[in-house]
TORLUMGU-450085 format. One record per residue: x, y, z of N, C-alpha, C in turn; residue in one letter; chain; residue number from 1. Coordinates in nm, 3 decimals, decimal comma. Example, Ala and Ser with C-alpha at 12.3 -4.5 7.8 and 13.67 -1.06 7.14 Angstrom:
BEGIN
+---------+---------+---------+---------+---------+---------+---------+---------+---------+----+----+-----+
!    n.xx !    n.yy !    n.zz !   ca.xx !   ca.yy !   ca.zz !    c.xx !    c.yy !    c.zz ! aa ! ch !   i !
+---------+---------+---------+---------+---------+---------+---------+---------+---------+----+----+-----+
!   1,319 !  -0,569 !   0,780 !   1,230 !  -0,450 !   0,780 !   1,320 !  -0,330 !   0,780 !  a !  A !   1 !
!   1,285 !  -0,225 !   0,708 !   1,367 !  -0,106 !   0,714 !   1,290 !   0,003 !   0,787 !  s !  A !   2 !
+---------+---------+---------+---------+---------+---------+---------+---------+---------+----+----+-----+
***
This chain:
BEGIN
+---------+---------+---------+---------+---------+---------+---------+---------+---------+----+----+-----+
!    n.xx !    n.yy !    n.zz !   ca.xx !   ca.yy !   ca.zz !    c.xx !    c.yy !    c.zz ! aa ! ch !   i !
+---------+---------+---------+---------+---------+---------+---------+---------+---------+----+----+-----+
!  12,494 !  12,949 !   7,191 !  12,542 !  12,817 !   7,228 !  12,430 !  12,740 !   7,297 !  x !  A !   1 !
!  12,341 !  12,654 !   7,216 !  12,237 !  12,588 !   7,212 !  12,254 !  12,450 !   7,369 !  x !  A !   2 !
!  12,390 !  12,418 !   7,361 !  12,423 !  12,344 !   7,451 !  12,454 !  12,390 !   7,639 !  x !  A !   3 !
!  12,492 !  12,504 !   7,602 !  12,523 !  12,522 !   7,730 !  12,391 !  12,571 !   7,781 !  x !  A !   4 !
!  12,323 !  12,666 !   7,714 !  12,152 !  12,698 !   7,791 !  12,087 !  12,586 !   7,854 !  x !  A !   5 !
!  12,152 !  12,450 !   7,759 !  12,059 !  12,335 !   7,799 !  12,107 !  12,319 !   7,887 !  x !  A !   6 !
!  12,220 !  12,279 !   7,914 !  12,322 !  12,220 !   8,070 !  12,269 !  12,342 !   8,173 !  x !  A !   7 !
!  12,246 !  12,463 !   8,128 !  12,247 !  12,558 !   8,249 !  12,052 !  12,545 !   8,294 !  x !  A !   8 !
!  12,009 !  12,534 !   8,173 !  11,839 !  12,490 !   8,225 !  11,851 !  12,294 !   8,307 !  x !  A !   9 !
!  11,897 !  12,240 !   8,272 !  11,922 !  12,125 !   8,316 !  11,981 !  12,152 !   8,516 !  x !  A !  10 !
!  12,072 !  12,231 !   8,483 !  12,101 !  12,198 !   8,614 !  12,001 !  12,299 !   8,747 !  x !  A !  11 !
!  11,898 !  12,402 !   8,685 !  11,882 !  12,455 !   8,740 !  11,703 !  12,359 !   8,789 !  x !  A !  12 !
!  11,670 !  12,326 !   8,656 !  11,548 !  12,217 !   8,719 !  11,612 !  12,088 !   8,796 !  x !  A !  13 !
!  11,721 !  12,006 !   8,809 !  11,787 !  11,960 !   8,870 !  11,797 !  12,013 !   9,063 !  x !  A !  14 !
!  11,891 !  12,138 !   9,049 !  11,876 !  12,180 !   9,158 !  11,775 !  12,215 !   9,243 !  x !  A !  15 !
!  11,660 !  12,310 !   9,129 !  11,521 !  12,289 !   9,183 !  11,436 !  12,227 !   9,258 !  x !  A !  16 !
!  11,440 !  12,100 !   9,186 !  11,382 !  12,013 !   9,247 !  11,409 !  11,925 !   9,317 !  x !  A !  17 !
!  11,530 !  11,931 !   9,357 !  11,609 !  11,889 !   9,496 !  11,571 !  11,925 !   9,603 !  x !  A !  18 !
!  11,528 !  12,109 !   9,578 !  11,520 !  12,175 !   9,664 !  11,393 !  12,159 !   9,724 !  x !  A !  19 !
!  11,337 !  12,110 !   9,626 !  11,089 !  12,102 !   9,617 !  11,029 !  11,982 !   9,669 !  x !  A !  20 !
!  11,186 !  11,896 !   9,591 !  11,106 !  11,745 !   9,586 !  11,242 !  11,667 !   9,667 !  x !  A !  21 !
!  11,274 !  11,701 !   9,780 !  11,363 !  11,646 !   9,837 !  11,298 !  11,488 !   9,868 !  x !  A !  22 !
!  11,438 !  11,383 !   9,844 !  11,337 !  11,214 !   9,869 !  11,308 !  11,243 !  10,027 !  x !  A !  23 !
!  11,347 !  11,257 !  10,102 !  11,328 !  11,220 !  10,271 !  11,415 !  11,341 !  10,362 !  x !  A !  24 !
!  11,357 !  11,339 !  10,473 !  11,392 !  11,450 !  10,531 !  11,507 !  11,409 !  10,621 !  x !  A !  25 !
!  11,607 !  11,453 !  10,668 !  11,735 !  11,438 !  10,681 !  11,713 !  11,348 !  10,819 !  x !  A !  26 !
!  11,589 !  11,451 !  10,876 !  11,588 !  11,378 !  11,013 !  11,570 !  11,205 !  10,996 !  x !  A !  27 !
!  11,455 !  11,203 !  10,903 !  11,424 !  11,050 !  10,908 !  11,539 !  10,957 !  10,844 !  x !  A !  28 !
!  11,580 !  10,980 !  10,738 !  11,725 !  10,895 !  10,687 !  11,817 !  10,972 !  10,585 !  x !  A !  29 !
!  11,947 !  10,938 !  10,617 !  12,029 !  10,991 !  10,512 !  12,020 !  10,908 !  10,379 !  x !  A !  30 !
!  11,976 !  10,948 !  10,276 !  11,904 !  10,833 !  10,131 !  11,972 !  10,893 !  10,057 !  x !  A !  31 !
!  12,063 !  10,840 !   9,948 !  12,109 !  10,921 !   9,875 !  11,980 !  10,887 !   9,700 !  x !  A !  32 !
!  12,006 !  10,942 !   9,581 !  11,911 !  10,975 !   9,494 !  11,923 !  10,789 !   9,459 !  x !  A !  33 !
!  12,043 !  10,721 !   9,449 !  12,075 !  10,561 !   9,364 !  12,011 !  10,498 !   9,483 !  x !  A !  34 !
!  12,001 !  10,527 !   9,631 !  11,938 !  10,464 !   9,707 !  11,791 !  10,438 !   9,635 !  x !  A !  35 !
!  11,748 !  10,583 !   9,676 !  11,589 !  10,624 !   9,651 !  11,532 !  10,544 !   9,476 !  x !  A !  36 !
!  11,625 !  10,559 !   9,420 !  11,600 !  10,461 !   9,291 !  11,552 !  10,296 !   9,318 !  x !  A !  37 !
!  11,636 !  10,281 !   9,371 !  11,659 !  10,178 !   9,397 !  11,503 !  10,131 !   9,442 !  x !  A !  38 !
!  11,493 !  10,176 !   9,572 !  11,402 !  10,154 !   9,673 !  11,230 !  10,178 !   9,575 !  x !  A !  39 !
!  11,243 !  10,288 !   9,530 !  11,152 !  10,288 !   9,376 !  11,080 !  10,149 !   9,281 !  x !  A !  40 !
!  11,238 !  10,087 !   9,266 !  11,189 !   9,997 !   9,161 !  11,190 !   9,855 !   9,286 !  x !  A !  41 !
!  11,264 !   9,805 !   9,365 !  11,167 !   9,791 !   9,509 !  11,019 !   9,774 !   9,516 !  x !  A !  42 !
!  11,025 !   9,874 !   9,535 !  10,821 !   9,860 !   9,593 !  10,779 !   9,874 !   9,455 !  x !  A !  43 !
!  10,757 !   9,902 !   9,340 !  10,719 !   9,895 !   9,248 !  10,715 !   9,767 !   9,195 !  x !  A !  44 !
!  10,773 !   9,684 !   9,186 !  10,768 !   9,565 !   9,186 !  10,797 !   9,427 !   9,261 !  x !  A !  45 !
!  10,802 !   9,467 !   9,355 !  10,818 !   9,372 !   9,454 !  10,707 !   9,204 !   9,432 !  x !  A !  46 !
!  10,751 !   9,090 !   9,492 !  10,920 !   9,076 !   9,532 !  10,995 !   9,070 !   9,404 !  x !  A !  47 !
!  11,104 !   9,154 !   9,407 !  11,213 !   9,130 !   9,319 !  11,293 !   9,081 !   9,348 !  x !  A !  48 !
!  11,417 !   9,019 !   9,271 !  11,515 !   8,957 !   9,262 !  11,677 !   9,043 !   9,276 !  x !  A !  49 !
!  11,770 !   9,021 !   9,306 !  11,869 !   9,065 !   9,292 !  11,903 !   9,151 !   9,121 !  x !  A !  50 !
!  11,929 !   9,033 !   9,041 !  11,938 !   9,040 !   8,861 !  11,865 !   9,100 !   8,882 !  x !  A !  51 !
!  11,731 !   9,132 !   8,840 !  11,581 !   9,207 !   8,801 !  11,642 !   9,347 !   8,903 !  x !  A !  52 !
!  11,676 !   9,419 !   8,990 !  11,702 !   9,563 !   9,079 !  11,813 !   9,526 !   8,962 !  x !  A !  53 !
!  11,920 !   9,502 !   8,970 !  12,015 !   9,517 !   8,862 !  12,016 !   9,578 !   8,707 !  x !  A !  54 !
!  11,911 !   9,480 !   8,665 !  11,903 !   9,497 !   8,523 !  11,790 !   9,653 !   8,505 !  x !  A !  55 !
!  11,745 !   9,664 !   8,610 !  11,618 !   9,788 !   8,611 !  11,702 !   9,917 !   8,696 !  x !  A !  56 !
!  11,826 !   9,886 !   8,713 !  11,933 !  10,012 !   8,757 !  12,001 !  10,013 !   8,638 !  x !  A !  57 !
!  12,041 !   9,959 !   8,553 !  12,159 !   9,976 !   8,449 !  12,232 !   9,977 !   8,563 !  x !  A !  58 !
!  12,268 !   9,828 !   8,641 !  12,404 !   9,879 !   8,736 !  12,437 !   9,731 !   8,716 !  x !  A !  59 !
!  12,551 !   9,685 !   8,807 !  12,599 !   9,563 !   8,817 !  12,575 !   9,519 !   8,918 !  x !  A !  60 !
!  12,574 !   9,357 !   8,902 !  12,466 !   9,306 !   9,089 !  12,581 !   9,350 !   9,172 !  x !  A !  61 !
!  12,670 !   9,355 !   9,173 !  12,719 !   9,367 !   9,334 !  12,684 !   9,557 !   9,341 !  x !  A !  62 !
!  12,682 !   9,658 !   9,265 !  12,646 !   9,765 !   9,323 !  12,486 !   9,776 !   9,365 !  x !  A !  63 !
!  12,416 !   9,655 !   9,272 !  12,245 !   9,661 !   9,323 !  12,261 !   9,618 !   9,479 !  x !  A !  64 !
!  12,346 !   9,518 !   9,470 !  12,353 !   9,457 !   9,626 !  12,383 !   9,522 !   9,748 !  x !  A !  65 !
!  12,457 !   9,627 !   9,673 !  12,506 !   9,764 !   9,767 !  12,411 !   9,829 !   9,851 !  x !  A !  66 !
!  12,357 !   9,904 !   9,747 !  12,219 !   9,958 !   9,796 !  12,116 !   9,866 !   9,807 !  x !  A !  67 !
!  12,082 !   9,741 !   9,797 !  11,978 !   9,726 !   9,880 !  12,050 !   9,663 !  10,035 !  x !  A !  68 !
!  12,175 !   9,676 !  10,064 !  12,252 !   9,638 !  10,200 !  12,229 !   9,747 !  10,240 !  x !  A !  69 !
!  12,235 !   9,877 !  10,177 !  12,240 !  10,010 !  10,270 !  12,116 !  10,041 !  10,264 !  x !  A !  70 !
!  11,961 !  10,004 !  10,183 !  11,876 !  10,041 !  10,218 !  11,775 !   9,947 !  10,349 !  x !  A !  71 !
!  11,857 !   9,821 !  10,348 !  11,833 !   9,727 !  10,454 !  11,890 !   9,783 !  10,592 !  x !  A !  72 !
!  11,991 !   9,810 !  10,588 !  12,025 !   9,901 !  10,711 !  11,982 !  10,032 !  10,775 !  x !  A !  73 !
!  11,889 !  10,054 !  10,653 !  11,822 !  10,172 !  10,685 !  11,651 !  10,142 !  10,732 !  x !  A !  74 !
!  11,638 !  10,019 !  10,764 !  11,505 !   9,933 !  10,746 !  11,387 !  10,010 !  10,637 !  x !  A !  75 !
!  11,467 !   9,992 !  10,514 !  11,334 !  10,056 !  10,419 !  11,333 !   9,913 !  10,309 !  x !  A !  76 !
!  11,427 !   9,802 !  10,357 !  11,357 !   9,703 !  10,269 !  11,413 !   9,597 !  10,346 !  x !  A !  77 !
!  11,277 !   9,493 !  10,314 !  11,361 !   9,355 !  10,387 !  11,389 !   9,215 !  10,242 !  x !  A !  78 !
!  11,464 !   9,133 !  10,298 !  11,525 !   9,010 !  10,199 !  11,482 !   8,919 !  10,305 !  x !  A !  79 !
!  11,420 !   8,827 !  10,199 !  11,374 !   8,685 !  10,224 !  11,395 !   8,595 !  10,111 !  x !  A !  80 !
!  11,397 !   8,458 !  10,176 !  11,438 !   8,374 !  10,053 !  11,293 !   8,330 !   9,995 !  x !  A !  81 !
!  11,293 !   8,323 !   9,834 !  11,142 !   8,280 !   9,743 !  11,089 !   8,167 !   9,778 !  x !  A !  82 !
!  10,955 !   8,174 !   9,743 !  10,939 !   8,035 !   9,773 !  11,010 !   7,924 !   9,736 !  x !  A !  83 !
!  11,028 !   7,910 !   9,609 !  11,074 !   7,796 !   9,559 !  11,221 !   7,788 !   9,585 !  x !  A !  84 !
!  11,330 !   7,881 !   9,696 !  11,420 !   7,879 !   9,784 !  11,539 !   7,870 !   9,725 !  x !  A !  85 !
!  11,533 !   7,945 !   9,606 !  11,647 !   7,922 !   9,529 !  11,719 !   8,060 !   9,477 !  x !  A !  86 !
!  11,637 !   8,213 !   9,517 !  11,681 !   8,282 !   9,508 !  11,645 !   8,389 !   9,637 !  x !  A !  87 !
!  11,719 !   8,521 !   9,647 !  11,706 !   8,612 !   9,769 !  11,573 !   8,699 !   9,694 !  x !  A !  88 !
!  11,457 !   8,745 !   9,765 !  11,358 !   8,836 !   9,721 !  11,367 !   8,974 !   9,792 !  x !  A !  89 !
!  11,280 !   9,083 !   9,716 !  11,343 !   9,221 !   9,819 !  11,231 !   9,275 !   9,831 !  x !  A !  90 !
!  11,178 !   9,293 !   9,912 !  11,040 !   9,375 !   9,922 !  11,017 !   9,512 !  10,017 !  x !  A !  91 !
!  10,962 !   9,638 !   9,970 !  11,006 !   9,755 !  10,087 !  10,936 !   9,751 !  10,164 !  x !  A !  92 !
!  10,975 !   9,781 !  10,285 !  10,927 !   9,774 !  10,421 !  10,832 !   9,895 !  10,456 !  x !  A !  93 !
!  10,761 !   9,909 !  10,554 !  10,673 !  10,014 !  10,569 !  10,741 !  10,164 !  10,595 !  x !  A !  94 !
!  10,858 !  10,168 !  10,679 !  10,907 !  10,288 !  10,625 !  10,994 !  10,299 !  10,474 !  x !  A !  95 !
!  10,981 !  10,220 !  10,475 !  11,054 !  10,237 !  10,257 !  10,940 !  10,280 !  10,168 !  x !  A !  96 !
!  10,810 !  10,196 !  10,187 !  10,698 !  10,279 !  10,124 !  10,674 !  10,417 !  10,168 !  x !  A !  97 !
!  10,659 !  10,458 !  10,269 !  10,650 !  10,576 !  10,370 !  10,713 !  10,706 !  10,282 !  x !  A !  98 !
!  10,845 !  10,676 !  10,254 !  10,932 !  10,741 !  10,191 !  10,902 !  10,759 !  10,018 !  x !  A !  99 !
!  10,840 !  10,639 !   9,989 !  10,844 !  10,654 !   9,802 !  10,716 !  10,745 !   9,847 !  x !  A ! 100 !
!  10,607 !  10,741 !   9,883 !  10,474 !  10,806 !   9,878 !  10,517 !  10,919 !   9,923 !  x !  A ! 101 !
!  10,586 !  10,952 !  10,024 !  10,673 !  11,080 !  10,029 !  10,730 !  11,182 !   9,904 !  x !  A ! 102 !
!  10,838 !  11,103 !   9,848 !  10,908 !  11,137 !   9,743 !  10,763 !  11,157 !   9,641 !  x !  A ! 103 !
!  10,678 !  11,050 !   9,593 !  10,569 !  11,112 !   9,495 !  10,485 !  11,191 !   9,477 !  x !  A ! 104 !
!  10,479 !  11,243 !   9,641 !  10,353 !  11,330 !   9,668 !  10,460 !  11,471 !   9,658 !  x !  A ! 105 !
!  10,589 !  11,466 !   9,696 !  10,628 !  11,570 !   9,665 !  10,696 !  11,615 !   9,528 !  x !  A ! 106 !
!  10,720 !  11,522 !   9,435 !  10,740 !  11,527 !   9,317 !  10,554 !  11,545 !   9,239 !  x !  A ! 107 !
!  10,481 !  11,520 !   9,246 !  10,334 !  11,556 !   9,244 !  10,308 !  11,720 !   9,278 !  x !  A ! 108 !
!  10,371 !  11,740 !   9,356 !  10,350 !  11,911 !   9,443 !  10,445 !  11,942 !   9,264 !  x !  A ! 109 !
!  10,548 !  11,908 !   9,274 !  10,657 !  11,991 !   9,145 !  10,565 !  11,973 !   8,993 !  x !  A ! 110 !
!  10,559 !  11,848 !   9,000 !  10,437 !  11,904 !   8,881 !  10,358 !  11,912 !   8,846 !  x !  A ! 111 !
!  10,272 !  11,967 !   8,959 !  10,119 !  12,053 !   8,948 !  10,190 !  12,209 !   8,909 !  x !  A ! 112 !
!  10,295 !  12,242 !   8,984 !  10,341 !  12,375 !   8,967 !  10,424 !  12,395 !   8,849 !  x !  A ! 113 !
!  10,428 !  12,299 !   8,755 !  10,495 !  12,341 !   8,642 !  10,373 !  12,380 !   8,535 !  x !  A ! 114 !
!  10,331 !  12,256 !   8,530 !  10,160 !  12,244 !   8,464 !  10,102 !  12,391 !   8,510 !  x !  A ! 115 !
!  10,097 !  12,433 !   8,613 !  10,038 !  12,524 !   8,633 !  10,069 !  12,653 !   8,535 !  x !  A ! 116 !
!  10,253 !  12,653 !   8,558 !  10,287 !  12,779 !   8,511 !  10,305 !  12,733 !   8,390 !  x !  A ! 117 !
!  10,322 !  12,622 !   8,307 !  10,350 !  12,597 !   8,155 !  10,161 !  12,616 !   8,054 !  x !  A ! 118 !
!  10,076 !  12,556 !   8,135 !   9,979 !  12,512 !   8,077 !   9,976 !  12,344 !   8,036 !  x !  A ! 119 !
!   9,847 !  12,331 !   8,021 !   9,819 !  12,200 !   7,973 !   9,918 !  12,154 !   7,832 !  x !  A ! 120 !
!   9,859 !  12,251 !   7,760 !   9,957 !  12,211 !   7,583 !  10,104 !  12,226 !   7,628 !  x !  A ! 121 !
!  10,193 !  12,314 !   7,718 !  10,331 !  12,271 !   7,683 !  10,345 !  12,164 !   7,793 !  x !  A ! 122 !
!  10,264 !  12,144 !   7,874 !  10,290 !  12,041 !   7,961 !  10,324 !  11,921 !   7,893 !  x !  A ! 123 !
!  10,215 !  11,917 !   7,836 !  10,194 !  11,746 !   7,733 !  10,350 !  11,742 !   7,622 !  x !  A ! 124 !
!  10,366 !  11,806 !   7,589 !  10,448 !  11,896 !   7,489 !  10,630 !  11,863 !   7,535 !  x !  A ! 125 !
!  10,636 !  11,900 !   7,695 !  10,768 !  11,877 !   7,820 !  10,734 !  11,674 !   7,802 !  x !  A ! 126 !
!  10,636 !  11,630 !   7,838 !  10,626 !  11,505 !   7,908 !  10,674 !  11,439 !   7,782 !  x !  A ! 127 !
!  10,624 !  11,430 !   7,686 !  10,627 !  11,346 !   7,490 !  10,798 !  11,380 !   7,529 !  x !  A ! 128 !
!  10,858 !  11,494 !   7,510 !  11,004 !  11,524 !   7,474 !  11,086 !  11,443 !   7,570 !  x !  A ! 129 !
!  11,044 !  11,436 !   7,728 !  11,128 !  11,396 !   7,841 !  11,093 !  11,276 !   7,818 !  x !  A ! 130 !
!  11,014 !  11,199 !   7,765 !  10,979 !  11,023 !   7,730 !  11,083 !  10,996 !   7,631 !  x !  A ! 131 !
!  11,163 !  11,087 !   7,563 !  11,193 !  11,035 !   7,437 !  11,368 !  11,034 !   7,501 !  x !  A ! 132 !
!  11,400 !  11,111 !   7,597 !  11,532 !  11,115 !   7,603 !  11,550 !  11,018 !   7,760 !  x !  A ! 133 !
!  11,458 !  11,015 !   7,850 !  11,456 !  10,893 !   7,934 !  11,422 !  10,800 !   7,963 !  x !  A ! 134 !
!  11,485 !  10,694 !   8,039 !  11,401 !  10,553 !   8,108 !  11,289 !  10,564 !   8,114 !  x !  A ! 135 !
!  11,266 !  10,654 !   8,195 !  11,113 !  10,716 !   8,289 !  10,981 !  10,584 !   8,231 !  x !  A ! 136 !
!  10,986 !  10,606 !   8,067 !  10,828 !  10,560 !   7,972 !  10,887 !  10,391 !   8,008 !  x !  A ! 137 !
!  10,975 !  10,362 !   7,949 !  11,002 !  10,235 !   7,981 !  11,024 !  10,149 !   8,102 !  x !  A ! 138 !
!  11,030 !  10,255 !   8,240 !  11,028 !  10,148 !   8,408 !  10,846 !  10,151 !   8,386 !  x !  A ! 139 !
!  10,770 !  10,285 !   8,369 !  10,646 !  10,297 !   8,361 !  10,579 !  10,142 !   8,297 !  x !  A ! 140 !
!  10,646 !  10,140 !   8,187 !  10,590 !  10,048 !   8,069 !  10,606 !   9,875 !   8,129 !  x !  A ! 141 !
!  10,709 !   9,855 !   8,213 !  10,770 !   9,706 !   8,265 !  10,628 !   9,707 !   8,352 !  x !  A ! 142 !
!  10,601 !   9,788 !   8,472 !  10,532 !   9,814 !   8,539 !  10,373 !   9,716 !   8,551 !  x !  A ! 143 !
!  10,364 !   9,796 !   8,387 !  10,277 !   9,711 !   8,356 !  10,201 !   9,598 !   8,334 !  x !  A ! 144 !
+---------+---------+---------+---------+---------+---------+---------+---------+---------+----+----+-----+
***
């Protein structure tokens, strides 16, 4: 049963790397993973717009609005109005960056140690396959 190995390898690199690549340490904030997304595409493109965190969550504005209210309360992003004063902008704050460079350097630690134990060829081999079934290539690609 081709499916369930996958769900059971799925949840175990899942749990894994919860465990490796935790976003933030409990002490500093309680973040949940749609926060930490959030806050992601945030500083990645900042200033953003309400619509634009929306349309780059696959969510609806009032749940984008959610989390960036709860990541504002968490001072990891602040809202100001654009110049041209016609819409709200969101930009992450120094502990919100603090936290993504956090989260990357420890997602960085997870895959040096896969690479390590896979090799270069299945590495490249994991990355091509995981581009094809997620977002991941395409937030990369907006980025740009």
């Amino acid at each position: 049963m081709a499916n369930h190995q996958l769900s059971q390898f799925l949840a175990e690199v899942v749990l894994t790397s919860h465990y490796l690549a935790e976003p933030v340490s409990k002490t500093e904030a309680e973040i949940s993973d749609a926060e930490m997304k959030c806050l992601k595409i945030i500083n990645s493109f900042e200033p953003i717009g309400m619509q634009e965190i929306a349309a780059k969550l696959h969510a609806s504005k009032p749940r984008a609005t959610q989390l960036v209210a709860l990541l504002e309360s968490r001072e990891m992003v602040t809202r100001t109005v654009a110049d041209d004063r016609r819409r709200i902008v969101v930009r992450a704050s120094t502990k919100g960056k603090k936290a993504v460079a956090l989260l990357d350097k420890r997602y960085d630690e997870l895959a040096a140690a896969i690479e390590k134990r896979l090799g270069a060829t299945d590495t490249a081999t994991l990355v091509r396959l995981l581009e094809v079934i997620t977002p991941l290539n395409r937030l990369q690609n907006d980025n740009k």
